[in-house]
C-alpha positions in Angstrom: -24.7 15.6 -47.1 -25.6 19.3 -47.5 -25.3 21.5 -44.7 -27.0 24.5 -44.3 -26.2 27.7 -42.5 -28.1 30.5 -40.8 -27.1 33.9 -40.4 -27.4 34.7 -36.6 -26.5 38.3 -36.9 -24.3 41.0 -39.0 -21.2 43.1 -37.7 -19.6 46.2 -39.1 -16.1 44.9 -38.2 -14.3 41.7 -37.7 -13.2 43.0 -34.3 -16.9 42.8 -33.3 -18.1 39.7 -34.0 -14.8 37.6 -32.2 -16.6 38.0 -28.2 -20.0 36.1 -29.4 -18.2 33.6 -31.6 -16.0 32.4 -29.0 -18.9 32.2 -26.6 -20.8 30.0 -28.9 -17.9 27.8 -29.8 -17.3 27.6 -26.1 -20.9 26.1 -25.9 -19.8 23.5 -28.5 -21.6 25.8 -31.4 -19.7 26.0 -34.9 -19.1 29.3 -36.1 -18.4 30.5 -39.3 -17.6 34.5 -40.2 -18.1 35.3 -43.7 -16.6 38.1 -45.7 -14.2 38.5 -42.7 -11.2 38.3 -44.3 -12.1 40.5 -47.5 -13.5 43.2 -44.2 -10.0 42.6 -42.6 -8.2 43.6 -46.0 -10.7 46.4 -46.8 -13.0 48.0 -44.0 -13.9 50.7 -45.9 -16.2 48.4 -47.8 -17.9 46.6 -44.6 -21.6 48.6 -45.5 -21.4 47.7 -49.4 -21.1 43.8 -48.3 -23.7 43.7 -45.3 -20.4 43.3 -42.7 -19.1 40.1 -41.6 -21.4 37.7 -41.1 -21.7 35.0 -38.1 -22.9 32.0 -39.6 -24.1 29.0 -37.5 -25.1 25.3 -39.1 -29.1 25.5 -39.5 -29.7 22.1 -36.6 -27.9 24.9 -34.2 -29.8 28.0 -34.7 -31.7 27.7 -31.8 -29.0 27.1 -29.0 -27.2 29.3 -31.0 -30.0 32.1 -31.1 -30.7 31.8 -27.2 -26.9 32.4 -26.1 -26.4 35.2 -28.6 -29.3 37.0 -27.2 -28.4 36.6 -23.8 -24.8 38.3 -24.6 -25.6 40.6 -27.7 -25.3 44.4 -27.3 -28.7 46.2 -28.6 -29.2 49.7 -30.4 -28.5 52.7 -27.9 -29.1 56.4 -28.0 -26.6 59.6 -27.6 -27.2 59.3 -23.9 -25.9 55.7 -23.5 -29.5 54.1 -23.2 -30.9 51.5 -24.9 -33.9 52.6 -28.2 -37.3 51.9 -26.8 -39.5 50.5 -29.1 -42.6 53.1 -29.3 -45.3 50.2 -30.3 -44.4 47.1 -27.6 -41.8 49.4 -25.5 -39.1 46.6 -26.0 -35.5 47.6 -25.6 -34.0 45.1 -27.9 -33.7 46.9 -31.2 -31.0 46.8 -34.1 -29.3 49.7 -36.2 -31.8 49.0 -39.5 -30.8 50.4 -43.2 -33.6 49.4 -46.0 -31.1 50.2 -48.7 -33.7 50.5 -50.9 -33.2 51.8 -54.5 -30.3 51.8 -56.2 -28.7 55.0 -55.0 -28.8 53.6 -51.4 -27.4 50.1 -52.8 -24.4 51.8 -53.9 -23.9 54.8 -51.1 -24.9 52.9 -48.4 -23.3 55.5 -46.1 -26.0 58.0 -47.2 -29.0 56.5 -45.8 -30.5 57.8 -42.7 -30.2 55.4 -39.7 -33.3 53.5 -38.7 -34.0 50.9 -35.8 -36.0 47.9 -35.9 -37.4 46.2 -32.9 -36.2 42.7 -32.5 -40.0 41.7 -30.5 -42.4 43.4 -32.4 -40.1 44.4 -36.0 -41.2 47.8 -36.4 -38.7 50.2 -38.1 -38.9 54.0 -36.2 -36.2 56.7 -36.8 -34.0 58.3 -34.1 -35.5 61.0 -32.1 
């Protein structure tokens, strides 16, 4: 039997990602991280790879999905408050980086920061 696996979010470090896994395994979820261990030996690398990523089984993404949101930490500004979303006025938003091109794809670390609104998914820059 084939299991398949959805990617519930993406972290810049390992260190990041260990609070939500334990709450979801604590709620009887299986978690896997990958690219943890190649992140853990080489952080430098985290934005060419996309980060460590928390993985659930596919029949769990739901359950899985609901607790994350409930404990996740969204987007915030300089000042310590959270992006508002200037179309739905949502503040659940996520850094967002296209990485369009090829330039981008390999100098990640060059492209402007952008947030995309986890309600609505528009993409707006910082103010």
């Amino acid at each position: 039997m084939e299991e398949k696996f959805y990617i519930l979010g993406s972290f810049e470090f390992a260190a990041d990602v260990q609070i939500i896994k334990g709450k979801l395994e604590s709620e009887g979820i299986p978690v896997f991280l990958r690219d943890e261990n190649t992140l853990n030996s080489d952080p430098i690398i985290s934005n060419a790879i996309g980060g460590v990523k928390l993985q659930v089984y596919a029949k769990d993404k739901e359950r899985a999905l609901k607790i994350y949101n409930e404990i996740r930490a969204y987007a915030i500004d300089c000042d310590g408050d959270p992006i508002k979303c200037p179309n739905c006025k949502a503040e659940k938003s996520d850094v967002y980086y296209s990485r369009k091109g090829i330039f981008h794809k390999l100098f990640p670390f060059f492209e402007k920061r952008k947030y995309k609104c986890l309600q609505c998914g528009m993409i707006t820059k910082p103010e």
